[in-house]
VMD Tcl script that draws the C-alpha trace (Angstrom):
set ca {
  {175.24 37.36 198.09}
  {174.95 34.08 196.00}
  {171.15 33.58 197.39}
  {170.45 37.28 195.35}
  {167.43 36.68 193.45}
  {168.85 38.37 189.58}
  {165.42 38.71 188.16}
  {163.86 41.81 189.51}
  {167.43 43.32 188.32}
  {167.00 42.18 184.93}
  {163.77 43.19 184.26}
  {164.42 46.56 185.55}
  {167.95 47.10 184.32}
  {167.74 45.40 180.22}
  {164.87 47.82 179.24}
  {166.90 50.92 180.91}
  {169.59 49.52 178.32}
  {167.39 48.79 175.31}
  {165.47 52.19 175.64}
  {168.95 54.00 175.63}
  {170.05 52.48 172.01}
  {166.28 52.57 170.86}
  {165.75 56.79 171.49}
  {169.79 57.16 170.10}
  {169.52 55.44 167.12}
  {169.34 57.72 163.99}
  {166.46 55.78 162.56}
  {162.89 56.53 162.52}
  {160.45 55.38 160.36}
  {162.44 55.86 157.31}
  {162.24 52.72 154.73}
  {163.96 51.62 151.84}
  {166.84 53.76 150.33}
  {166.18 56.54 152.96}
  {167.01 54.42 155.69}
  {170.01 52.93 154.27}
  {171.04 56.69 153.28}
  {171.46 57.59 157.09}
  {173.69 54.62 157.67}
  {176.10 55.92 154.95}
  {176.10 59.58 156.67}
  {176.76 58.07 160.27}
  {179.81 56.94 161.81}
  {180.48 52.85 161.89}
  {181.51 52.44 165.85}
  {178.38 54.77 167.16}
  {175.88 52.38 165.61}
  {177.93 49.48 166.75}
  {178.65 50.60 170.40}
  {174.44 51.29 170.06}
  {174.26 47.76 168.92}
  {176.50 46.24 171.66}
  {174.23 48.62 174.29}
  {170.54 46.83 172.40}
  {172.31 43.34 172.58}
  {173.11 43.36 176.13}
  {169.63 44.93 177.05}
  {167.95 42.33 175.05}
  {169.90 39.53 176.75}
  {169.31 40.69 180.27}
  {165.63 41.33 179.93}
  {164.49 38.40 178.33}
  {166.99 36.29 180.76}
  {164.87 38.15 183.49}
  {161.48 37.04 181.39}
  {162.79 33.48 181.40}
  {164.28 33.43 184.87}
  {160.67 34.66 186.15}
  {158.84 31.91 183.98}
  {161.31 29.25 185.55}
  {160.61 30.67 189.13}
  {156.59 30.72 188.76}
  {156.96 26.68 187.67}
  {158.70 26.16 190.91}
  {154.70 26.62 192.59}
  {152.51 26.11 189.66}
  {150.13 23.34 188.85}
  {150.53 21.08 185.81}
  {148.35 23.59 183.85}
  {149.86 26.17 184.85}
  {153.35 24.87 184.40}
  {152.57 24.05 180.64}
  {151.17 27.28 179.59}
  {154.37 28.98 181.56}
  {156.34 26.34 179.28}
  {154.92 28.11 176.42}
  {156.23 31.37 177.12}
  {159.69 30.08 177.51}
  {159.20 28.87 174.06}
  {157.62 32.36 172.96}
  {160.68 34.51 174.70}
  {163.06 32.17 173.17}
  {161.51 32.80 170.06}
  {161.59 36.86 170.37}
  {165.30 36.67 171.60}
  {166.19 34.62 168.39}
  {164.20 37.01 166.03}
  {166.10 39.55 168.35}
  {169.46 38.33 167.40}
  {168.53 38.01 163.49}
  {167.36 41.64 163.06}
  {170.35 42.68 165.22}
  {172.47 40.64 162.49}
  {171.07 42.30 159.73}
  {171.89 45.38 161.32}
  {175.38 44.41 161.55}
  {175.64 43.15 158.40}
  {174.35 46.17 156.83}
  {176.88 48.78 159.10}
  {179.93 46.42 157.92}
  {179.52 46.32 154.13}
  {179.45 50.12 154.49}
  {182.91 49.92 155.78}
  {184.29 47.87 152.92}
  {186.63 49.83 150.14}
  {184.92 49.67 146.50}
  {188.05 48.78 144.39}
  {186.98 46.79 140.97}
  {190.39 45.26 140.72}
  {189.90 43.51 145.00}
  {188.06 40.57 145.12}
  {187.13 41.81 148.67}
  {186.20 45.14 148.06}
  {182.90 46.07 146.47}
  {182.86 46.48 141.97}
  {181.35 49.75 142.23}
  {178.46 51.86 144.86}
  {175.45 50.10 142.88}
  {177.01 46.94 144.70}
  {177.68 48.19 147.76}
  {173.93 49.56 148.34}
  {171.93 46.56 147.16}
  {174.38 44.87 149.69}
  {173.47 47.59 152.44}
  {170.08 47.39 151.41}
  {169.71 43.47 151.36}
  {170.81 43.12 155.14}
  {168.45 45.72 155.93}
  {165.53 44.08 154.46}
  {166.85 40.92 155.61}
  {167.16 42.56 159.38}
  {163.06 43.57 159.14}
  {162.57 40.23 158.53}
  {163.41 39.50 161.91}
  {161.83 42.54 163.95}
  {158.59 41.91 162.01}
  {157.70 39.20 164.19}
  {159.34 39.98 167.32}
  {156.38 41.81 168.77}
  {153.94 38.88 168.55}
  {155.83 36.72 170.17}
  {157.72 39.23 172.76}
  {153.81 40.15 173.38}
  {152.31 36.35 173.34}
  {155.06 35.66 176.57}
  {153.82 38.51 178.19}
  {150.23 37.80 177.76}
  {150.74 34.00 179.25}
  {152.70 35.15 181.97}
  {150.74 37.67 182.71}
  {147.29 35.14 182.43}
  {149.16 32.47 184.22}
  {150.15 34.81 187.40}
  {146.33 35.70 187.31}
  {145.16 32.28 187.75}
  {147.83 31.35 190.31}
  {146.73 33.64 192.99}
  {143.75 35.80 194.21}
  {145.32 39.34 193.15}
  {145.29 42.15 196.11}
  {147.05 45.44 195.62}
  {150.11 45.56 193.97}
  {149.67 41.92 192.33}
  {146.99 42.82 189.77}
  {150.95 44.58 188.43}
  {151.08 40.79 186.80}
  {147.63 41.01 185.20}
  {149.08 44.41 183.26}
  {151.18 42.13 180.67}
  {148.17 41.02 179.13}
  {146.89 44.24 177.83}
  {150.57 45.54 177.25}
  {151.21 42.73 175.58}
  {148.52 42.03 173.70}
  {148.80 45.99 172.20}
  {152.35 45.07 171.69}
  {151.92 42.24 169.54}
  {149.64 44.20 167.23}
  {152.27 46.81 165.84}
  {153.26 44.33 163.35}
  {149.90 44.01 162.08}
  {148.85 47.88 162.43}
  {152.02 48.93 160.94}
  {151.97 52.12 161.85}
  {155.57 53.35 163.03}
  {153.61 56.57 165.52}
  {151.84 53.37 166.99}
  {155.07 51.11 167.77}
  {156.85 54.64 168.61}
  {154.50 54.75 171.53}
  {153.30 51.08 172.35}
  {157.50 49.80 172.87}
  {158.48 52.59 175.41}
  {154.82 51.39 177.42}
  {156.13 47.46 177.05}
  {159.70 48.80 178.56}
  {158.43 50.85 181.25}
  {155.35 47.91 182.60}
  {158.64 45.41 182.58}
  {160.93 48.28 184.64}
  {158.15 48.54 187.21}
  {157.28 45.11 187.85}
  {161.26 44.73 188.21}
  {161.38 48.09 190.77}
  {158.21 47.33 192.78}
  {160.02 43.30 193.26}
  {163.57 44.80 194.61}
  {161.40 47.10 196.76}
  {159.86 43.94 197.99}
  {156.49 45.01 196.76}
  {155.63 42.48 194.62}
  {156.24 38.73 194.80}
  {155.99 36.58 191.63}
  {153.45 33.88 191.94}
  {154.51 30.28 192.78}
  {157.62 31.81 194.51}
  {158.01 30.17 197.83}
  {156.75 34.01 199.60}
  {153.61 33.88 197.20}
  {153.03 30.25 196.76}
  {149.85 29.37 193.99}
  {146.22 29.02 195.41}
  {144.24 25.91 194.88}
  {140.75 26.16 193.50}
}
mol new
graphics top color blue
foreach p $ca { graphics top sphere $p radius 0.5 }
foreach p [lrange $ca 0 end-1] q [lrange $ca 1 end] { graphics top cylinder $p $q radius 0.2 }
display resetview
């Protein structure tokens, strides 16, 4: 049981997660005052369990991402071992933009909660203070998830590139060479900005990281550098 390889697991199982909070959340596209609105009208522990659900999706997949980068280095050439090295450094990057939209979130639920009492030091003076609070750790949160999907989509491009390079893809291994389209149309939502776009190019990303995940616990794919699928010299 301890020799269990975790990564297929984690790439299959964190999207699964993720995609559950990211279809339940009562969000859309809305901006500004409209999106704060539909925090006020929702319940506080809902959004927080959805939260709690994103969090631990978010952790598991990128641990996969990372576990898989640290696995391909075990084969790799010097090259190839410094552009996987990079991607570390890009997934590390995403999780910690992760983690500070995912705080503005937070942020924003709990000042909702707070009483507005003018007489409390820790209650809010009046709504007018309460909502540019609400609305501050929103803005603050899109800070964060503005440039998650350039560097979420930069890992996937150099993993995807370096996995190419490693081997001489047959069948099911040209799977690997898929991040670098995926990711490359991922990393352009911020700069499209166009919420139908990112509506359809994130549940793509989720599903291309749940297959590679399914088609390595079915024992159909092998990542490169892995002593089963070890790199081939030029």
């Amino acid at each position: 049981m301890s020799d269990r390889n975790l990564t297929p697991y984690m790439l299959a199982g964190g999207p699964i997660l993720l995609m559950v909070a990211f279809f339940s959340w009562p969000q859309t596209s809305e901006v500004g005052k409209d999106a704060t609105d539909i925090l006020f009208a929702e319940d506080r522990m809902p959004l927080m369990m959805m939260l709690a659900i994103a969090t631990i999706g978010i952790v598991v997949m990128f641990g996969g991402l990372y576990l898989l980068v640290q696995q391909m280095k075990k084969g790799a050439g010097e090259m190839h071992k410094q552009m996987l090295t990079i991607a570390g450094m890009c997934i590390i990057a995403a999780l910690a933009l992760f983690m500070a939209g995912f705080g503005g979130n937070v942020n924003a639920i709990n000042a909702i909660d707070f009483e507005i009492d003018p007489a409390d030091d820790q209650a809010w003076e009046d709504e007018e203070d309460q909502a540019i609070s609400v609305r501050g750790s929103w803005d603050a949160s899109n800070s964060g998830w503005a440039m998650m999907p350039v560097m979420w989509g930069m890992a996937m491009i150099l993993v995807g590139m370096t996995a190419f390079m490693m081997q001489k893809p047959s069948g099911m291994d040209y799977m690997w060479s898929l991040l670098m389209p995926v990711g490359l149309g991922f990393s352009l939502a911020p700069i499209l900005n166009n919420p139908a776009y990112f509506d359809m190019i994130f549940p793509v990303t989720m599903l291309t990281h749940i297959v590679i995940g399914g088609l390595m616990i079915a024992g159909k794919l092998t990542a490169p550098g892995s002593s089963g699928n070890p790199e081939v010299a030029e």
